[in-house]
C-alpha positions, 0 to 999 in steps of 0.5 A, spaced: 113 535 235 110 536 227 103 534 226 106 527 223 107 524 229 101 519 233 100 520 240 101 513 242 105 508 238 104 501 241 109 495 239 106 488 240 098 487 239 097 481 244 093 483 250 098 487 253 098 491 247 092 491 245 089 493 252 093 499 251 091 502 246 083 501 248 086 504 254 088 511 251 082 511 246 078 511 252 081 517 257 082 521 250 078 518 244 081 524 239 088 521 240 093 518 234 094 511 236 097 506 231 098 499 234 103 495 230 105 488 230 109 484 226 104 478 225 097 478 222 091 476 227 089 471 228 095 468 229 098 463 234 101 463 241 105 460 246 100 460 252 097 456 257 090 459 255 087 459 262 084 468 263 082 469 270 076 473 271 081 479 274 083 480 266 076 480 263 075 485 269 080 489 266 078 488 259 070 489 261 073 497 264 076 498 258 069 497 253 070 492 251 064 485 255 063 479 252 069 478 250 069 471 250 062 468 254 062 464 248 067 460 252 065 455 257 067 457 265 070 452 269 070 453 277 073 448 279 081 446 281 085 442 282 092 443 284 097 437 287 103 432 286 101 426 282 096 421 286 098 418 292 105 423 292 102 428 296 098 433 298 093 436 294 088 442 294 082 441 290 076 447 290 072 451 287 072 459 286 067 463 287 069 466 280 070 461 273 076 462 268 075 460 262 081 457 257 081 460 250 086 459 245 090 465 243 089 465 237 081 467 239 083 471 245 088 476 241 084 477 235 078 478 239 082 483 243 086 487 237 080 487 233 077 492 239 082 496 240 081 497 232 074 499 233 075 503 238 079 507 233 086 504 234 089 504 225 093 497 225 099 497 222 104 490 220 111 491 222 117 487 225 120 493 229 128 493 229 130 500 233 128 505 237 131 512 238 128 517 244 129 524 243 127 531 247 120 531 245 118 524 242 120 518 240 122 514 232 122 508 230 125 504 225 127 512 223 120 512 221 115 512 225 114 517 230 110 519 237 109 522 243 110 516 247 111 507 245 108 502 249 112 496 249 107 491 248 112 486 244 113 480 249 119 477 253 124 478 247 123 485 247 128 489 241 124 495 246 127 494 252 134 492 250 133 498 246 133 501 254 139 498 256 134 493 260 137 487 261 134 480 261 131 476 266 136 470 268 137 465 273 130 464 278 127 469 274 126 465 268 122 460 265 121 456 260 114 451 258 112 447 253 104 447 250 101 443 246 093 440 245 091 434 247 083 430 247 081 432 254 080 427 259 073 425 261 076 426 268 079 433 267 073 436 262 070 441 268 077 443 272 083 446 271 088 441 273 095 442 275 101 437 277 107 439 281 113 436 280 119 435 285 125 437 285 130 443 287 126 448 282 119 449 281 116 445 275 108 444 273 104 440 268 098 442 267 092 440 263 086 446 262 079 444 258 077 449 252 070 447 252 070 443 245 073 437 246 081 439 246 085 440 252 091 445 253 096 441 256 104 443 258 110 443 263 114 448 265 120 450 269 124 454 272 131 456 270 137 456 273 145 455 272 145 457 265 140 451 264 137 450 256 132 443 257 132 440 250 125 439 247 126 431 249 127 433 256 120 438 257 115 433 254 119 427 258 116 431 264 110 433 262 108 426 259 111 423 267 106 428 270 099 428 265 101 420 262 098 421 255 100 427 253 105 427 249 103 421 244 096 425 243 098 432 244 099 436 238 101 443 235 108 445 240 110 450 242 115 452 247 116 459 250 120 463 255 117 467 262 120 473 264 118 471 271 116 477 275 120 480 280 119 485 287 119 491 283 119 492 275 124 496 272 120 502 268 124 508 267 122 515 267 121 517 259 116 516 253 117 509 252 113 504 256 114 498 258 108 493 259 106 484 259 112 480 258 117 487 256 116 489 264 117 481 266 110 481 269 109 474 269 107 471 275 112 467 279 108 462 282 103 460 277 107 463 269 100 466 269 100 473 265 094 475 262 092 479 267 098 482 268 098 484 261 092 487 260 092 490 267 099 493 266 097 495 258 091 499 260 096 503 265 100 504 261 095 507 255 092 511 261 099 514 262 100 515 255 096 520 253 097 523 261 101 530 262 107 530 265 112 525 264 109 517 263 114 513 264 114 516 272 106 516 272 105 509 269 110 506 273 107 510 280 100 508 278 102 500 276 105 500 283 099 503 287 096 496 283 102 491 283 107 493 288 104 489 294 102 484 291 109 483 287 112 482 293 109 477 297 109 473 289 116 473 291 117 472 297 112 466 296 117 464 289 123 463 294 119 458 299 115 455 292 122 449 292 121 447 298 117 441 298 114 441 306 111 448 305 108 447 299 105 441 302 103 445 308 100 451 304 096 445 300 093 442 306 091 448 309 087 450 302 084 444 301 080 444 309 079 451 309 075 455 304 078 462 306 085 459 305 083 456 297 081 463 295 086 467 298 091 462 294 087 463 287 088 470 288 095 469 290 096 466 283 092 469 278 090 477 280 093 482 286 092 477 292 097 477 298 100 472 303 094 473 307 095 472 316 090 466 315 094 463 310 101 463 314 097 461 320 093 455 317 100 453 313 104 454 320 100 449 323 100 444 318 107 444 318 107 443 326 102 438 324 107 433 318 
């Protein structure tokens, strides 16, 4: 490989990708690394803007604190169907998310991967092409490894030959921003539909007046809703949101499934181009950041990065991928979820066990099982 070539390109600077190149430069600050996107920062995103505490533990990690304190925390959730339809769960975790606008949190985190040494690049990557000892984009621009940071439509992974995730395993939301309710100014609230599929509104507060607000929905059946359809449901569940919501935007989730598809290789895959979204909450921040610093890691490692990215991300995921999914299969069905809502609302263990099922590693804890058994025995 000639001198010309970087150590790492990473395609997509979103957090996924800019957590990668933070994590390269970290086990290896002499390393080449450009970090391309094809918009320029800041810029928007299509997002729920809701950042656990686990994601900016991982950004902490790799250098970069603070990030975003200026945001105020919100402890408390509540989590349920509309009032006096069912169950609900309302608690408060140990440890706050805050809720920042994309626009904020990308550039903030693309902007420290670049002082970190990253050299930024513009560009809407079109090809790719692997060879013995590097890979070339666009004819190009060549390097040891790509990260593929470059969301759920990634030209990366079709150029793998990786299909995209269909049927259960895709969603599609709406956001939009909204004048928060007073009622809703300290939680993140999140509104269950019903029906056969899983479907959500949720209402979360940035801390300067506005609310995020949206609704999302599995996918089934080569189902395409309109635009009309998903702000008729959001406005079902949070009533007001549509008429006073404005900037929206709707996106897909490649939801995640029990084991990521990362081949062996020099190209590696990370966020949404591995479908690492979480199938019970859409909640992807973490994933992104957790799987891009693994992937950095890997990426100025020996031996072969694809398999040593995708043994680490399972050591981190691998458990916890497989109880989100087996906990997805059951999410329709409405007695369960009523179940495991009770139980989380009267047991304080239970409610942790459950934030961190739907926004870090957690599991399906026997406490969880246990609690959620009775309840069903007690309907």
């Amino acid at each position: 490989m000639g001198d010309d070539a970087w150590d790492v390109v990473v395609v997509g600077a979103g957090p996924a990708g800019s957590a990668a190149a933070l994590s390269a430069l970290r086990a290896r600050p002499d390393a080449r690394v450009l970090l391309l996107d094809r918009a320029r920062f800041p810029r928007d995103k299509a997002c729920g803007d809701g950042v656990a505490p686990h994601a900016l533990d991982v950004v902490t990690a790799l250098g970069a604190p603070d990030l975003v304190d200026d945001f105020r925390p919100v402890h408390r959730l509540r989590l349920g169907y509309p009032a006096g339809r069912g169950a609900e769960l309302v608690g408060t975790a140990a440890r706050a998310s805050r809720v920042v606008p994309r626009e904020v949190l990308d550039a903030r985190l693309h902007d420290a991967a670049v002082a970190a040494g990253a050299v930024p690049g513009h560009r809407r990557v079109r090809t790719l092409r692997t060879r013995p000892d590097s890979v070339v984009l666009d004819g190009e621009v060549r390097a040891r490894v790509v990260v593929a940071a470059d969301g759920a439509r990634s030209v990366l992974r079709r150029a793998l030959g990786l299909r995209r995730n269909a049927g259960r395993h895709l969603a599609l939301a709406i956001r939009g921003y909204a004048p928060v309710l007073p009622h809703l100014a300290d939680e993140q609230r999140i509104v269950l539909g019903r029906g056969r599929l899983a479907a959500y509104a949720w209402s979360f507060p940035v801390g300067d007046g506005r609310a995020n607000v949206g609704y999302g929905e599995v996918l089934a059946g080569g189902r395409h809703p309109t635009r009309t359809h998903l702000l008729d449901r959001l406005d079902e569940l949070l009533p007001g949101a549509r008429t006073q919501g404005v900037r929206w935007r709707a996106h897909h989730l490649p939801l995640s499934t029990r084991r990521p598809r990362q081949p062996d290789g020099r190209v590696l895959l990370t966020g949404d181009a591995l479908s690492l979204v979480n199938p019970l909450t859409g909640e992807g921040i973490y994933y992104a950041v957790l799987s891009g610093a693994c992937a950095g890691a890997a990426a100025v490692s020996s031996g072969d990065p694809g398999r040593t990215y995708r043994v680490h991300l399972a050591h981190l995921l691998g458990r916890h991928l497989r109880h989100t999914a087996a906990a997805a299969r059951l999410a329709p069905r409405r007695a369960v979820v009523d179940a495991v809502l009770r139980a989380g609302d009267a047991d304080p263990e239970v409610f942790c066990a459950l934030t961190e099922l739907g926004l870090g590693r957690g599991l399906l804890t026997p406490r969880v099982l246990a609690r959620a058994a009775v309840a069903v025995r007690s309907r």
